[in-house]
C-alpha positions, 0 to 999 in steps of 0.5 A: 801686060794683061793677067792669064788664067792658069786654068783656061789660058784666058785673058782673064784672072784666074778668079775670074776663071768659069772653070771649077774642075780639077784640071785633068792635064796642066799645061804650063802657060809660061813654057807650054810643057804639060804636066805642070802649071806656072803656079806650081812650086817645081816650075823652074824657068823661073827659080827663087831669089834667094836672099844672102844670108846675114849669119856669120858663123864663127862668131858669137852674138857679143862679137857681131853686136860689138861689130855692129856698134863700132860700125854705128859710132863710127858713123856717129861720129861722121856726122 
């Protein structure tokens, strides 16, 4: 896979881009739709991965360590 530029739609990197002008009218590289380019943060073809959560609410900060530390013996304790 060879890297396009956002700018020019170039076989090139986009640092590598001659063009230094504000684009007037983005066109998406990714979809082709004008008014946006596939580094803008509201392309949504391709949306974030968002990772889990590890916060359990309801419990204290004691309570998950202790949870934790059993989990840590038990394994211990395996080996």
């Amino acid at each position: 896979m060879h890297p396009r530029c956002i700018t020019c739609h170039g076989e090139h990197a986009t640092r590598e881009c001659s063009i230094n002008e504000k684009i007037v009218e983005p066109v998406c590289i990714n979809c082709g739709v004008k008014g946006h380019l596939a580094a803008c943060k509201g392309f949504q073809a391709l949306p974030v991965i968002k990772k889990p959560s590890t916060r359990q609410p309801g419990k204290s900060y004691a309570q998950a360590a202790a949870v934790k530390k059993a989990q840590e013996e038990k394994q211990m304790k395996k080996s």
